[in-house]
N, C-alpha and C positions, 0 to 999 in steps of 0.2 A: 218067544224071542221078541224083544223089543222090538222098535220098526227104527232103520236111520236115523230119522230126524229127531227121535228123543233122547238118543245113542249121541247124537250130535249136541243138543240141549245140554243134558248132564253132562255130556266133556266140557263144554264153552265152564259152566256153571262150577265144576270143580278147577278149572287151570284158571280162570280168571284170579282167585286170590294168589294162586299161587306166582303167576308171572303180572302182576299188575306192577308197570313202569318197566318190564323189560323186554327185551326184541323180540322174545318167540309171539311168531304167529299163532291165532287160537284156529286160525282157518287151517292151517295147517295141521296144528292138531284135530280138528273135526275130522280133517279126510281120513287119519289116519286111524280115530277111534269107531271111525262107521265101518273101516274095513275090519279091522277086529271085531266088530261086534258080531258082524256078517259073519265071519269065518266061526267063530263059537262064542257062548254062554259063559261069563263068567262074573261076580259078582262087582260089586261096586266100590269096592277097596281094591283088587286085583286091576282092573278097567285103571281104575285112577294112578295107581304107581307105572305101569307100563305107558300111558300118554305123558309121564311125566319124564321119564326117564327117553321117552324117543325124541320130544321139542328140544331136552337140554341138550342130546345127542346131535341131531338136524340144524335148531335157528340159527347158532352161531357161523354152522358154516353156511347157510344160506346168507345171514347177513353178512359176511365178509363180499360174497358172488357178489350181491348188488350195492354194496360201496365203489366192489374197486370200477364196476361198469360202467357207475353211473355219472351223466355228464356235469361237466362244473357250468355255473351259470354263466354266462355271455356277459363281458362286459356293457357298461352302463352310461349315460350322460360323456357320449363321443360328443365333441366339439371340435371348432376350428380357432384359433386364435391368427390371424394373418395382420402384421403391420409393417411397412416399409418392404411390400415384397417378402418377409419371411413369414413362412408358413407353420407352425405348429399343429399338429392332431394329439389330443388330452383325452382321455378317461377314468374315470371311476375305479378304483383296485376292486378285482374281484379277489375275498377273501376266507382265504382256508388256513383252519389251525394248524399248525406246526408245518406249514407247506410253503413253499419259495413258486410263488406266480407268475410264470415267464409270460410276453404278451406278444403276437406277430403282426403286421400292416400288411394289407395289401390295395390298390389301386386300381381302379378301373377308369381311363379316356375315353374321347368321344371314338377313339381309332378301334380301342378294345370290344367297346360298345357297341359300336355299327359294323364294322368289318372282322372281327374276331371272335366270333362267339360269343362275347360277352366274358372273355376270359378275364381273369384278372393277374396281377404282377404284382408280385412280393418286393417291399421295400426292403432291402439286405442290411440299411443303418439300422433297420427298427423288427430284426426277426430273433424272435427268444429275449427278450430284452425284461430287465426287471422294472424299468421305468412306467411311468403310465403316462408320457409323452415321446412323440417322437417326432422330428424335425425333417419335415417334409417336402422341403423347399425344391431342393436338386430336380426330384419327381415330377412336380407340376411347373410345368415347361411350357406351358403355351395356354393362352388365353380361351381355352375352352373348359364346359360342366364336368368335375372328374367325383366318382365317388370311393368312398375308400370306407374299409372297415378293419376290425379288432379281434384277434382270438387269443384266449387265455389256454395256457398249459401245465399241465402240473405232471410230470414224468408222463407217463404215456395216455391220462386223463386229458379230453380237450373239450369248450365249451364250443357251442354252436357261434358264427361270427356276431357280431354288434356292429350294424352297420349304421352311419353316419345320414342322419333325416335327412334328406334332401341333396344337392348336389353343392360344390363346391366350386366359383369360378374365382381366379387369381384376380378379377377385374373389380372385384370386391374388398379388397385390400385396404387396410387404410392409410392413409398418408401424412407425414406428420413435418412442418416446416422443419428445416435444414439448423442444426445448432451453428450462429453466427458469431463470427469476432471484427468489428469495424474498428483501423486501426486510423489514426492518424500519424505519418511519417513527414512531419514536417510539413510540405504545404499537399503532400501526397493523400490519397486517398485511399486506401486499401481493405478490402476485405478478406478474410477468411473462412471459408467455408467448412462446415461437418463431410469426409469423406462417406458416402452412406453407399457405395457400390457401382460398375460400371454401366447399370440399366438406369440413374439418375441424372437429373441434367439440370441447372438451378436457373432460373430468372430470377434477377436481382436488380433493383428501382433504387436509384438513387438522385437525391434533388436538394437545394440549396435550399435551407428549411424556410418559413415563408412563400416559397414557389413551389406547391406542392403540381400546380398547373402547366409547370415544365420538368418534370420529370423525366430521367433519362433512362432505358432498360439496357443491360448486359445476359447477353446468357451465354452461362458458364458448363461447360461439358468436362471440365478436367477440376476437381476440388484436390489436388494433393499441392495444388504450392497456393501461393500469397496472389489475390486477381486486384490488379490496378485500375481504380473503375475514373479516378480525375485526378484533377491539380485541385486547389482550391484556392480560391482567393485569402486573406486575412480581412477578417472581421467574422462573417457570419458564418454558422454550423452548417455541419452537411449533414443530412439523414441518408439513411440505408435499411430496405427491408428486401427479406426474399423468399422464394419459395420453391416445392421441388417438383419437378417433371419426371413422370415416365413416359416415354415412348414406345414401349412394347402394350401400355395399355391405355393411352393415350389417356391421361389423368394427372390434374395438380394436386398439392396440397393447399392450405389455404397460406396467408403470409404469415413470416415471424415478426414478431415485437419490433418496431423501428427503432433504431440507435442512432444518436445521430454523437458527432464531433467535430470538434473548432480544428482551424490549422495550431500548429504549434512555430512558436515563435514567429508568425507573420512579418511584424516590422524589421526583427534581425535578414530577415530571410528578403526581404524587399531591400532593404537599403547595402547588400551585400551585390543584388544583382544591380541597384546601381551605378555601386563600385565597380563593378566587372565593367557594365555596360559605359563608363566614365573612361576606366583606363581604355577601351578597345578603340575611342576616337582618339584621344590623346595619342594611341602608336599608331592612328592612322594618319594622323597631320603630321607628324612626325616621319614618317616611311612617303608619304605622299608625293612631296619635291625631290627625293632620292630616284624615285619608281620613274615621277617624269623622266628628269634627265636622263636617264638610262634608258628608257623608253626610246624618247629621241633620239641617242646616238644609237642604236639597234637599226633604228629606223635610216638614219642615216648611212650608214657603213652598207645597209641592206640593197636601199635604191642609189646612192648614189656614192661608189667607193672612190678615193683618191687615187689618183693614176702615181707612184713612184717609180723613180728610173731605179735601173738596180744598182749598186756598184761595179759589177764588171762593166758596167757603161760607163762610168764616172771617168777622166780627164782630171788630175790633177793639176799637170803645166802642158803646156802644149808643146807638139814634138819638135826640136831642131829642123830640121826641112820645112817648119812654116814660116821661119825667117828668114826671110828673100834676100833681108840689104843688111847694113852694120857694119860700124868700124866707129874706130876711136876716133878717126877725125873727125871734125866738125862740116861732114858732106850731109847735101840733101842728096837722097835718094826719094825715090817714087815708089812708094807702095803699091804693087799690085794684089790682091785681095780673091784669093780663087775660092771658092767656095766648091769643097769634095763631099760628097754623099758622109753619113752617117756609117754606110758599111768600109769605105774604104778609109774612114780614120779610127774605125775599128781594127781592120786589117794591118795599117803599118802600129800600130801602138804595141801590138800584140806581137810583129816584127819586131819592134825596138828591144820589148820587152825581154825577147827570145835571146 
C-alpha cells in the first residue's frame, strides 16, 4: 500500500491540470484522497475520477461558506475638511461589484473618553448612508479632541471600522474673511456684511483713505441688515476692511480686501443743508419779535395784573337823593357834599333799581 504522502503527491499531481484557475482547493482534495487511499487499494484511474468528482462536489459549496463570511475592507483615507466652523468627515468608497455600500459614523469625546468607557455615539445624519461624506457639524459641540471612525456595510456583510489618525479639535478650523459690500448712500457710509451664522462676530476698520493712522473699529454681532459705520465728508474716499471672530474659540480670520468709496453727490448735498440751515434763521428773525412780545405780556399779566372794577359796580348817573338843592330860579344854594361809603351807594342803587 502506498504511504499518504505519495497518495497525496499523485492527487496534487493529477487535479492540478485539471482545476488550474479554479476554486477547488488541492488541499482539500489531499485530505480526501489520503483517506481513500488508507481505507483501500485501488488503481490510479479509479483514485483520479473519485478526487475528481468529490472537489466538483465540496469547492463550490465551501467557496460560497467563505464569501458570504468574509469581511469587506475598512474604509480608507478618512479626513476632516473643517471651514467657517462646518465640519465634514470624507472617505475613500469601499468597493464591491454589483453591491450598494452603505457607510455608518460614529464619535468619541473627551466626556466618552474619560468617563464613559470609551464608548462611542452614532451619528444618526450619517448611519447607512450611501455617501462617503458626512456632515458632522451639530456633533462636535465643544472645543475639545473628538475622534470618529467609518464602517462599511453590504446587507449583513460588515468591514472592521476605519478610524480617523489622530484626534480632531474644532479650534482648528479655518477662518475665512467675511464676503463685503461698502455702500455709499449719499454722504452715508454703510456696509454690508456676509451672514456666516450666530457663533460669528465681525470687526470692521474703516478710515478716510490717506489717514490710514486714524482708523476707526466697529464690531459688528448682528450681519442680517445694512451697519452704518459714518457720515463722510465730500471730496475724499473712505476705505473699509474686515474680519470674522469666533468666540467660542477665540480665533480671527485674517482681513478682506479693502474697498474704499467717495460720498456721492457731496456739493448737491452741502449746499441743500445750507439751504436748510439759511431758511431756519430767516424763521428765526422772523418768529423772534413775535415770541418777545408775547413773552412780555405773559410776563406781564403773570406779575403784575390790572385791577378792573366790575360792572355790577359801575354807576352810570348818579342817584336822585344826591341832589341836595335845585330849581328853576336863579337861587344860590350851598352845596353840602357827604361823602357815603362804597357799600351804602351800592345798597340804595340796587334799591333804586328794585
Amino acid at each position: 500500500m502506498p504511504s499518504s504522502s505519495a497518495v497525496a503527491q499523485t492527487c496534487q499531481e493529477m487535479l492540478a491540470p485539471d482545476y488550474a484557475g479554479t476554486p477547488c482547493n488541492c488541499a482539500l482534495a489531499n485530505n480526501l484522497c489520503t483517506s481513500l487511499t488508507l481505507a483501500t487499494s485501488v488503481n490510479k484511474m479509479l483514485l483520479k475520477l473519485i478526487c475528481f468528482f468529490l472537489c466538483a462536489l465540496i469547492a463550490p459549496n465551501v467557496t460560497g461558506i467563505v464569501g458570504e463570511d468574509a469581511l469587506l475592507p475598512a474604509p480608507q483615507n478618512i479626513s476632516i475638511l473643517s471651514t467657517n466652523m462646518k465640519h465634514f468627515l470624507s472617505w475613500s468608497p469601499v468597493i464591491v461589484q454589483g453591491e450598494t455600500v452603505r457607510y455608518s459614523v460614529e464619535f468619541q469625546g473627551e466626556y466618552e473618553r474619560d468617563y464613559a468607557n470609551e464608548s462611542w455615539i452614532p451619528i444618526c445624519e450619517c448611519s447607512l448612508i450611501t455617501a462617503t461624506v458626512c456632515n458632522i457639524t451639530e456633533d462636535i459641540s465643544a472645543t475639545v479632541a473628538y475622534n470618529l471612525r467609518v464602517r462599511a456595510d453590504v446587507g449583513t456583510r460588515r468591514s472592521e471600522w476605519g478610524t480617523l489618525k489622530g484626534f480632531f479639535n474644532r479650534i482648528t478650523t479655518s477662518l475665512t474673511p467675511p464676503l463685503m459690500k461698502v455702500i455709499a448712500d449719499g454722504c452715508h457710509l454703510l456696509v454690508e456684511l456676509e451672514d456666516m451664522g450666530p457663533a460669528f462676530q465681525f470687526c470692521v476698520l474703516y478710515w478716510k483713505k490717506g489717514q490710514e493712522s486714524r482708523m476707526q473699529q466697529k464690531v459688528v454681532k448682528d450681519a442680517s441688515s445694512v451697519v452704518h459705520l459714518d457720515t463722510m465728508e465730500a471730496g475724499p474716499d473712505y476705505c473699509v476692511k474686515a474680519q470674522t471672530y469666533v468666540e467660542a474659540i477665540n480665533r480671527s480670520s485674517s482681513f478682506s480686501q479693502t474697498q474704499c468709496v467717495g460720498a456721492q453727490g457731496g456739493t448737491s448735498m452741502w449746499l441743500v443743508t445750507a439751504l436748510i440751515v439759511s431758511a431756519g434763521f430767516a424763521m428765526a428773525a422772523l418768529t423772534l419779535p413775535f415770541l418777545t412780545w408775547k413773552t412780555s405780556k405773559i410776563l406781564q399779566y403773570s406779575c403784575c395784573p390790572a385791577a378792573v372794577l366790575p360792572d355790577t359796580l359801575k354807576v352810570s348817573e348818579p342817584p336822585p337823593q344826591l341832589i341836595l338843592c335845585g330849581s328853576e330860579e336863579t337861587e344860590q344854594c350851598d352845596l353840602k357834599v357827604h361823602v357815603m361809603p362804597s357799600e351804602e351807594v351800592l345798597r340804595l342803587w340796587i334799591q333804586e333799581t328794585l
